[in-house]
C-alpha positions in Angstrom: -2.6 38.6 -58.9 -0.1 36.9 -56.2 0.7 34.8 -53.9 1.0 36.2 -50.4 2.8 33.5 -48.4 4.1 33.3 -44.8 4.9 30.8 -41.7 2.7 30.7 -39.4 2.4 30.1 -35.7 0.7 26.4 -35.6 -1.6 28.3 -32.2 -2.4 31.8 -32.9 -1.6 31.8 -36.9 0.0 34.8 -36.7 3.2 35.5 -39.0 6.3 34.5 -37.2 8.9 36.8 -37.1 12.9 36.6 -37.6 15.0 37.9 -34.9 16.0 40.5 -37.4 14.4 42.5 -39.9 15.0 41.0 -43.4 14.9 42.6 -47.1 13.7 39.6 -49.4 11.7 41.6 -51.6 8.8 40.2 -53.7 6.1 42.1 -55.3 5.5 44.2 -52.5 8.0 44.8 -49.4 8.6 46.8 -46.5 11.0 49.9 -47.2 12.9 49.9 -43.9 12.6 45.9 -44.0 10.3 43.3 -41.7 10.9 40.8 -39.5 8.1 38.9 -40.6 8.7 35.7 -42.0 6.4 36.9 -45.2 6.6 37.1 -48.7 4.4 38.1 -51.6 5.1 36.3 -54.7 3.6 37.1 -58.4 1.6 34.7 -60.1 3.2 35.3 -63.5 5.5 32.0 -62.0 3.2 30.0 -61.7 3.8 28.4 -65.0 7.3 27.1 -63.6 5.7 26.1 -60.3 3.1 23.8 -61.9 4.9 22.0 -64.0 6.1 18.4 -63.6 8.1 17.7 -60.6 8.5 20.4 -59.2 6.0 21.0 -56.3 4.2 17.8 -55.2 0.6 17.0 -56.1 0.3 19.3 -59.2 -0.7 22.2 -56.8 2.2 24.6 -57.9 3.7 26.9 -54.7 0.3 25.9 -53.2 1.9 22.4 -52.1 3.5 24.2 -49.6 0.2 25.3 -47.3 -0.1 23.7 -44.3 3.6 21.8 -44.1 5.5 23.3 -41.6 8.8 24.9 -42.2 10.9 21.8 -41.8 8.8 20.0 -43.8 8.7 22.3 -46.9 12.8 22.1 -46.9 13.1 19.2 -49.2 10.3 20.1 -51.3 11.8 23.8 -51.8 15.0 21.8 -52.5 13.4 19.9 -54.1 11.6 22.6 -56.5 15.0 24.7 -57.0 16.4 21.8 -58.2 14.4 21.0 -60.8 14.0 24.4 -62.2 17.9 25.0 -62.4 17.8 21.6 -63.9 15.3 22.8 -66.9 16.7 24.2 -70.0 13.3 25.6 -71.2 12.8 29.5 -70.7 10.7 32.0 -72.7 11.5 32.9 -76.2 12.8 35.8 -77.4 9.6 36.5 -78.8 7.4 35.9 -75.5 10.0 38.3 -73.7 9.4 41.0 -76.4 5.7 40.4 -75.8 5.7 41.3 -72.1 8.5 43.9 -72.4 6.3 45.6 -74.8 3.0 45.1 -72.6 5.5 46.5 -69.5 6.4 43.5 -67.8 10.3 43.6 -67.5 12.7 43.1 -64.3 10.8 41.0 -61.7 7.9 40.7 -63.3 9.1 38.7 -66.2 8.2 35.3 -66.3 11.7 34.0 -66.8 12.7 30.6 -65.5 15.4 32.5 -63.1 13.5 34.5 -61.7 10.8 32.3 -60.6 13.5 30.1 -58.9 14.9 33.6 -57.0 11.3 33.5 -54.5 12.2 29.7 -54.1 15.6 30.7 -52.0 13.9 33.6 -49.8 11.1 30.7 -48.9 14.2 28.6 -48.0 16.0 30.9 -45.3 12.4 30.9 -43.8 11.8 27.4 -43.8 15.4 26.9 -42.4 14.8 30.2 -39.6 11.1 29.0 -38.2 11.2 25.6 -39.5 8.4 25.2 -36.2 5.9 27.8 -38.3 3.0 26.5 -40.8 3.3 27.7 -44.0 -0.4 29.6 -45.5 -1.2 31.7 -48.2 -3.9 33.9 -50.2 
C-alpha cells in the first residue's frame, strides 16, 4: 500500500509537469526520469505522518489533498520540522523485525526516511506552487 501523490492542474486535473524531467524516486519511478510533478510514497510512514503536529487535522500526508502548492509550503515545512525535531525512531529490535521480514533501505520505517519524501513534495510545491495537490 502507498500513497500516490501529485499536483494537479486546478481545470483539467491532470499532473503538472516540471520543465525538466526529475529523478525523485519513491516506491515506484520512471527509469529515464519524468517531468511529472508525481510521487508515490509508501505507507509504512504513515506512523510519522500521523503523529502530533506534524500534518494538520490528524489526517497524516492526506492533509495535503486539495491545498495548492503554495499553500502546502508551510505545512511541508512545517512537517519536516517536526520530524527532524523528534528524537523517537524504531528500536533496534523493530528494525531487526522488518529486516528479517525483508523490509530494509527505503522501505524501512525509520524516522529519516519518512522525512526524505517530505523534501521531493517540497521542490514541487515550490516549482507549480499554482497545482492542487491529490492522491490515492
Amino acid at each position: 500500500m502507498s500513497y500516490d501523490i501529485s499536483l494537479v492542474d486546478p481545470v483539467t486535473k491532470e499532473t503538472l509537469e516540471m520543465e525538466f524531467p526529475h529523478q525523485m524516486r519513491g516506491g515506484t519511478y520512471a527509469i529515464n526520469g519524468t517531468s511529472e510533478v508525481w510521487l508515490n510514497i509508501t505507507y509504512n510512514y504513515s506512523r510519522w505522518y500521523y503523529k502530533d503536529g506534524v500534518f494538520p487535522d490528524g489526517k497524516g500526508i492526506r492533509s495535503l489533498y486539495g491545498t495548492t502548492g503554495l499553500e502546502s509550503i508551510s505545512m511541508l515545512n512545517n512537517a519536516i520540522k517536526t520530524l527532524e525535531g523528534i528524537t523517537e525512531n524504531l528500536t533496534k529490535e523493530e528494525i531487526a523485525e522488518y529486516e528479517a521480514n525483508g523490509v530494509k533501505g527505503y522501505w524501512l520505517p525509520i524516522r529519516q526516511n519518512a522525512i526524505k519524501p517530505l523534501y521531493q513534495l517540497l521542490v514541487f510545491a515550490k516549482a507549480r506552487p499554482d497545482g492542487i495537490w491529490e492522491g490515492d
